[in-house]
N, CA, C and O of each residue as an XYZ file, in Angstrom:
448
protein
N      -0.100     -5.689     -1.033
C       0.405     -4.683     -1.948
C       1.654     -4.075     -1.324
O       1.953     -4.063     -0.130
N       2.317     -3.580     -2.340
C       3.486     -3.364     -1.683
C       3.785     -1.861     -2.336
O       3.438     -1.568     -3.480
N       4.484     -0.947     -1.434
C       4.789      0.282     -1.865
C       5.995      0.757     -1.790
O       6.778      0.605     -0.852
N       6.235      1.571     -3.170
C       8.072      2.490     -2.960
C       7.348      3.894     -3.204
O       6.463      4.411     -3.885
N       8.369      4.204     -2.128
C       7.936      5.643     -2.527
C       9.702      6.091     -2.758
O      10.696      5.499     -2.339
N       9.619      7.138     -3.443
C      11.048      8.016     -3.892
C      10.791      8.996     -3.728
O       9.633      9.184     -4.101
N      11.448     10.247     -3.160
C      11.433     12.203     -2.476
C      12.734     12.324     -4.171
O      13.690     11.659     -4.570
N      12.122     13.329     -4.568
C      12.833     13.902     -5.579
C      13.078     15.511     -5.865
O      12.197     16.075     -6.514
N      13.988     16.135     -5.515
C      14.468     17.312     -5.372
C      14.729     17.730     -6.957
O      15.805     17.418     -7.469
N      13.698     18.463     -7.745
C      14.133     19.411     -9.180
C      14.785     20.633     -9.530
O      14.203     21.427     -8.792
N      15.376     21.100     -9.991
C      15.451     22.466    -10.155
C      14.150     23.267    -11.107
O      13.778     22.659    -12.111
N      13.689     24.194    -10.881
C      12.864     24.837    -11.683
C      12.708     24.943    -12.786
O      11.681     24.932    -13.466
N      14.188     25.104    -13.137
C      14.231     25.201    -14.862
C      14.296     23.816    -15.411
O      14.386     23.724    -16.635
N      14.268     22.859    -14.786
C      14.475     21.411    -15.348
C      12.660     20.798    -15.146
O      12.223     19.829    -15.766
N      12.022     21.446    -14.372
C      11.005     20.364    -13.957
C       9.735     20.155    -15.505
O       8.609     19.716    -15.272
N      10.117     20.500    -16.829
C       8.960     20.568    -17.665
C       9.791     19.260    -18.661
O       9.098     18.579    -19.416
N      11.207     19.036    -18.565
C      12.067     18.107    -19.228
C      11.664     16.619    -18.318
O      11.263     15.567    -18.816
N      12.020     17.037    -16.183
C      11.860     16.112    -15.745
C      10.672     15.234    -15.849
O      10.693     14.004    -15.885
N       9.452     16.139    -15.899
C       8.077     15.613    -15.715
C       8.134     14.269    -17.546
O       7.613     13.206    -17.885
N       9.055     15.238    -18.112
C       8.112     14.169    -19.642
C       9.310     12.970    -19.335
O       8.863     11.851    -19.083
N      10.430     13.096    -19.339
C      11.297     11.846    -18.804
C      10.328     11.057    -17.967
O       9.950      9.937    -18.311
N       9.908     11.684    -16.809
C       8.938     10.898    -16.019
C       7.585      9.820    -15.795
O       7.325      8.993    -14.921
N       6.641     10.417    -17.453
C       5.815      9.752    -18.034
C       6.383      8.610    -18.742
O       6.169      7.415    -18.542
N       7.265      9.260    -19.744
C       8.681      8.148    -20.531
C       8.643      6.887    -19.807
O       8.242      5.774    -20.147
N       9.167      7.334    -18.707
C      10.103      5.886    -17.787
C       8.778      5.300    -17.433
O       8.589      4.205    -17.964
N       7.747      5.767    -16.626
C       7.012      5.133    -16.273
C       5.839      4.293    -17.020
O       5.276      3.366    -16.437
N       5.598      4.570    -17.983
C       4.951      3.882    -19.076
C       6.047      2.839    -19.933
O       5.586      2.046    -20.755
N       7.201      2.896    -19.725
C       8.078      1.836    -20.066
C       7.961      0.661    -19.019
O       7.523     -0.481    -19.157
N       8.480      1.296    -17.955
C       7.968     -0.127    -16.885
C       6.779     -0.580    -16.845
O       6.635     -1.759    -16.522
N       5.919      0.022    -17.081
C       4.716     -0.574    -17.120
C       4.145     -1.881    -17.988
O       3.441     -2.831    -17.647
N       4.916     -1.419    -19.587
C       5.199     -2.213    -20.608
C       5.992     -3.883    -19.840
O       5.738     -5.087    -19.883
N       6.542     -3.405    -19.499
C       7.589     -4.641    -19.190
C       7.690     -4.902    -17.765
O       8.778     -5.367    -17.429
N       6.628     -4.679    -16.609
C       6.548     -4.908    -15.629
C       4.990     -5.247    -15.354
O       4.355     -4.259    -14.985
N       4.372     -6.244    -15.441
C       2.926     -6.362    -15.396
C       2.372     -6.687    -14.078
O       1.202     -6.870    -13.740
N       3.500     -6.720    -13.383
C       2.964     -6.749    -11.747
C       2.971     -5.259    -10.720
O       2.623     -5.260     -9.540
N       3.589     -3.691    -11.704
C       3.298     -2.935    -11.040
C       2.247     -2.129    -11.411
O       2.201     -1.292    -12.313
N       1.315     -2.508    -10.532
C      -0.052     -2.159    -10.761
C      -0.301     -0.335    -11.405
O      -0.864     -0.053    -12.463
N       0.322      0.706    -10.373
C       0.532      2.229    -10.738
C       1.591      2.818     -9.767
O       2.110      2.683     -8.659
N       1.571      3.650    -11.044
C       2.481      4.840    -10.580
C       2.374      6.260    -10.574
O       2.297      6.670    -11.732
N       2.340      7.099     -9.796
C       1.916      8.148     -9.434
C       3.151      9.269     -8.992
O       4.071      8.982     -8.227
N       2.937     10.754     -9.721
C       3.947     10.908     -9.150
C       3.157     12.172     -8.563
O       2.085     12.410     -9.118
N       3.541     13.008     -7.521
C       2.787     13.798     -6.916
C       3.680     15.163     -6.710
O       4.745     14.963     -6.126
N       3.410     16.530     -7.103
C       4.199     18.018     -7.008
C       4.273     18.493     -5.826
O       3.107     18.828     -5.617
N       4.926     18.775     -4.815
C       4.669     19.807     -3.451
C       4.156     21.294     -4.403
O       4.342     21.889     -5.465
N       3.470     21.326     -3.248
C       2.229     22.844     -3.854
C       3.208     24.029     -3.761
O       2.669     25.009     -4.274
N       4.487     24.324     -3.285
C       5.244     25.214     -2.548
C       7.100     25.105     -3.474
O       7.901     26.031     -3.598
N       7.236     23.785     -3.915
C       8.557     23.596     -4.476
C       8.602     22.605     -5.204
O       7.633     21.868     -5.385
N       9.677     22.453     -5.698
C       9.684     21.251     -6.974
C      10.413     19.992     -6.343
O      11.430     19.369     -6.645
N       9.370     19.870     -5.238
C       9.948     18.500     -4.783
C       8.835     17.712     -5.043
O       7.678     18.013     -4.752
N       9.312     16.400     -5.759
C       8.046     14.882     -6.431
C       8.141     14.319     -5.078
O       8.829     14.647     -4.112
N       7.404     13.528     -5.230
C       7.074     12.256     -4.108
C       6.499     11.021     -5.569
O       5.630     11.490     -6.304
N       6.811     10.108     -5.773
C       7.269      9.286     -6.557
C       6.432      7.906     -5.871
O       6.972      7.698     -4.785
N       5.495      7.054     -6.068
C       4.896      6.295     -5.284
C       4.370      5.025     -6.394
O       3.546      5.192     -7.293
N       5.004      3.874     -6.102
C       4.994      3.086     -6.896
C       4.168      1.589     -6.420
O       4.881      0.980     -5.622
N       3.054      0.968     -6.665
C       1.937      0.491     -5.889
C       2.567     -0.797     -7.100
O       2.413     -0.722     -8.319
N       3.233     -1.849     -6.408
C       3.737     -3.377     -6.542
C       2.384     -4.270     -6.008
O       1.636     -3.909     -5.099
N       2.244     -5.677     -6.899
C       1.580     -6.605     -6.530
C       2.068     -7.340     -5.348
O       1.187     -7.771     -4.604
N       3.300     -7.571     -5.026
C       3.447     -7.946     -4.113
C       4.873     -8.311     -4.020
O       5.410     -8.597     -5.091
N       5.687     -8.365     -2.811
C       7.171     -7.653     -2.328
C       8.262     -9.189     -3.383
O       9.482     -9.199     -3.553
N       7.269    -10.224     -3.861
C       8.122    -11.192     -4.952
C       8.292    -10.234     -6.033
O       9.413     -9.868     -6.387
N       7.216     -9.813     -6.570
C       7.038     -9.381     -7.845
C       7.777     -7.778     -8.071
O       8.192     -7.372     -9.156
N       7.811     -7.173     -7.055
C       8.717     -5.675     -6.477
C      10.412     -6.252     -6.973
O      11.140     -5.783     -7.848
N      10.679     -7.525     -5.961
C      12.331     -8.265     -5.822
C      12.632     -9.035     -7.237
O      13.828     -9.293     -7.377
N      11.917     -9.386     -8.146
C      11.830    -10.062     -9.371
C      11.863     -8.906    -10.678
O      12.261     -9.099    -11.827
N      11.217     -7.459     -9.980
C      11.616     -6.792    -11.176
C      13.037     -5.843    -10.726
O      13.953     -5.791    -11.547
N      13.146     -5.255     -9.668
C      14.511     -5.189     -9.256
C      15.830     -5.421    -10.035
O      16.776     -4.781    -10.493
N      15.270     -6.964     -9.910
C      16.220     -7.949    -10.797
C      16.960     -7.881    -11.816
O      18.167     -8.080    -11.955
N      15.917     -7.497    -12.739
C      15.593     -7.713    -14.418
C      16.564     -6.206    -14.619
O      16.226     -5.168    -14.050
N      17.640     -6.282    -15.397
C      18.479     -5.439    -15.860
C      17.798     -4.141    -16.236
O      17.861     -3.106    -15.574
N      17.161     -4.304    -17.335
C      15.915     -3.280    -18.138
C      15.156     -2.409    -16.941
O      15.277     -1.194    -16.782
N      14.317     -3.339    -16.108
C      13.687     -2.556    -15.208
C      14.336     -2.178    -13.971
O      13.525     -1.566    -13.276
N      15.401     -2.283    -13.440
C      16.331     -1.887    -12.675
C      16.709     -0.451    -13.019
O      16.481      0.521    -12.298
N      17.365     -0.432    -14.304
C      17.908      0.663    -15.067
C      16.925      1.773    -15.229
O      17.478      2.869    -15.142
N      15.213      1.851    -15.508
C      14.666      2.824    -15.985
C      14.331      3.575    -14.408
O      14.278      4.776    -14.144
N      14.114      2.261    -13.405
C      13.690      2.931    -11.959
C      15.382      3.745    -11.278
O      15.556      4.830    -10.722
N      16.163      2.870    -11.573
C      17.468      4.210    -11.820
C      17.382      5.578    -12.099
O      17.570      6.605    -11.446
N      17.003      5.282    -13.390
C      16.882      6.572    -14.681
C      15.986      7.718    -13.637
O      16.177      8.915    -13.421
N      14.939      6.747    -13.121
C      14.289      8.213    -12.541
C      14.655      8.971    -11.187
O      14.239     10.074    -10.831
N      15.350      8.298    -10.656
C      16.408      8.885     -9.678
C      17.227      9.699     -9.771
O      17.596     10.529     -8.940
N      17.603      9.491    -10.909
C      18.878     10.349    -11.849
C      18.561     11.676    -12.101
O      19.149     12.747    -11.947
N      17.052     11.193    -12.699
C      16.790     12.924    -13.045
C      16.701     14.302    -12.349
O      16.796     15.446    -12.791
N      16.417     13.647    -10.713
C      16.626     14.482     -9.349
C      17.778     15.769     -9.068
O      18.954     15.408     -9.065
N      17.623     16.582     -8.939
C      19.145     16.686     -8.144
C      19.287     16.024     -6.884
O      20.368     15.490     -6.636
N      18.166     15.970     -5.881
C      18.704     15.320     -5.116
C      17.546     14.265     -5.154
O      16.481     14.412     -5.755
N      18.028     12.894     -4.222
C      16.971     11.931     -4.509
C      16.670     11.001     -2.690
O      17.621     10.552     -2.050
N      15.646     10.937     -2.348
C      15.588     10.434     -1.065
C      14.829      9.332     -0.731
O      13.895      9.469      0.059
N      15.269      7.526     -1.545
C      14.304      6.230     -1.556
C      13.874      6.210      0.066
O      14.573      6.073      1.069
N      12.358      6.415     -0.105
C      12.023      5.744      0.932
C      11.742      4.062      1.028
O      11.085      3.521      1.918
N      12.232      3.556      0.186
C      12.462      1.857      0.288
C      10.897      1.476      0.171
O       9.987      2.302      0.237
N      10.709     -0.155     -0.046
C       9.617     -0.735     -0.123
C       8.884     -0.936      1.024
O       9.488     -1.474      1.951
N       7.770     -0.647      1.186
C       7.620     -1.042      2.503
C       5.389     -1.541      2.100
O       4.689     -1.281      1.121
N       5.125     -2.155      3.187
C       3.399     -2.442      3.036
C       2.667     -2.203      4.460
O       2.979     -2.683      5.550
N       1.486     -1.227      4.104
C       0.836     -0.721      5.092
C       0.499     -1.653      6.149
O       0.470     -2.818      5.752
N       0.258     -1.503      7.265
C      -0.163     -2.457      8.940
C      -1.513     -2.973      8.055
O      -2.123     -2.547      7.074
N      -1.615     -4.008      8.866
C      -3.094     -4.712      8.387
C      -3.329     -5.662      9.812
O      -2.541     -6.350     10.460
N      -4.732     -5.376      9.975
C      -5.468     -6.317     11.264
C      -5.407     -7.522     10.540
O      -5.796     -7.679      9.382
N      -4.676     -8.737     11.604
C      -5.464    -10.321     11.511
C      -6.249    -10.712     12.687
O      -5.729    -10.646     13.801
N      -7.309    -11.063     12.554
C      -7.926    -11.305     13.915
C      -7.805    -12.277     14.367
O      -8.091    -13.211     13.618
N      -7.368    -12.619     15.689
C      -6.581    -13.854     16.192
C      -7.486    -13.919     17.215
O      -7.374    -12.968     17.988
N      -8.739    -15.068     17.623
C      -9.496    -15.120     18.532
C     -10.323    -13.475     19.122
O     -10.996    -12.689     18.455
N     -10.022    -13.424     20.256
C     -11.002    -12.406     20.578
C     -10.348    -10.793     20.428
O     -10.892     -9.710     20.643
N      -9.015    -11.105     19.988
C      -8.454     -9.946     19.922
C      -7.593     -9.281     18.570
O      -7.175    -10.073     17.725
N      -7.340     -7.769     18.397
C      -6.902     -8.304     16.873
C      -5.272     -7.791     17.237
O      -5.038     -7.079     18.214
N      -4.215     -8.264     16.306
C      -3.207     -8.175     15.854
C      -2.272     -6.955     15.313
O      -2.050     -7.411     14.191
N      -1.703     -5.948     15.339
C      -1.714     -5.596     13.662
C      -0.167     -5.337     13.645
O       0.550     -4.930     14.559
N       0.143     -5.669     12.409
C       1.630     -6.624     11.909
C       1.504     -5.622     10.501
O       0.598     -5.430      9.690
N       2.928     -5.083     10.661
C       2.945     -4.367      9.534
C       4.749     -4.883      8.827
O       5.549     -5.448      9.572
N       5.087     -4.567      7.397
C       5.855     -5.722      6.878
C       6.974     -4.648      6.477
O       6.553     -4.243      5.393
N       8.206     -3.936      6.753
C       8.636     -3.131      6.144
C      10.157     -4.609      5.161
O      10.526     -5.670      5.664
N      10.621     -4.007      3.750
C      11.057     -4.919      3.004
C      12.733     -4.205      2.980
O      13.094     -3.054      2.735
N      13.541     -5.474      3.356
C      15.214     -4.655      3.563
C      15.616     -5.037      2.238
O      15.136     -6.045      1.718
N      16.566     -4.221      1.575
C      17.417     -4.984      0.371
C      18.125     -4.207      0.338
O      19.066     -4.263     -0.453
């Protein structure tokens, strides 16, 4: 599985416009992206900063919708709505492989 997360800076008086833009976009990609499993967006308890967390099938299917003009543009769109905006890029959690008597752990961060 593969994860984006996005830091999104609102202004106060914008965050009841940003939030429905936010459902908007994300139920559009969803439509037309069948490999991103969910999307979540999460409030700081203290300010109107999102944390934006987007749970991909896997870092092809992340680079394949990228791609696609349509879904490029709406994961744009929600950047936009920020004043300020801070991608924390794709990246997939460490995972143990067990290699004989000892284990491994290899974690995958994704450049583009």
């Amino acid at each position: 599985m593969l994860h984006v997360i996005t830091l999104l800076s609102v202004s106060p008086e914008a965050e009841g416009d940003f939030l429905l833009s936010i459902r908007n976009c994300q139920s559009r990609v969803r439509r037309i992206a069948p490999d991103l499993i969910s999307s979540d967006v999460l409030r700081h308890a203290f300010s109107p900063l999102y944390h934006c967390h987007d749970f991909w099938q896997n870092e092809a299917s992340y680079l394949r919708a990228r791609r696609s003009p349509a879904i490029s543009a709406l994961l744009l769109e929600r950047e936009r709505l920020g004043c300020a905006c801070l991608p924390l890029g794709p990246f997939s959690f460490a995972r143990f492989i067990e290699a004989a008597d000892d284990r491994l752990l290899t974690s995958r961060v994704l450049t583009i």
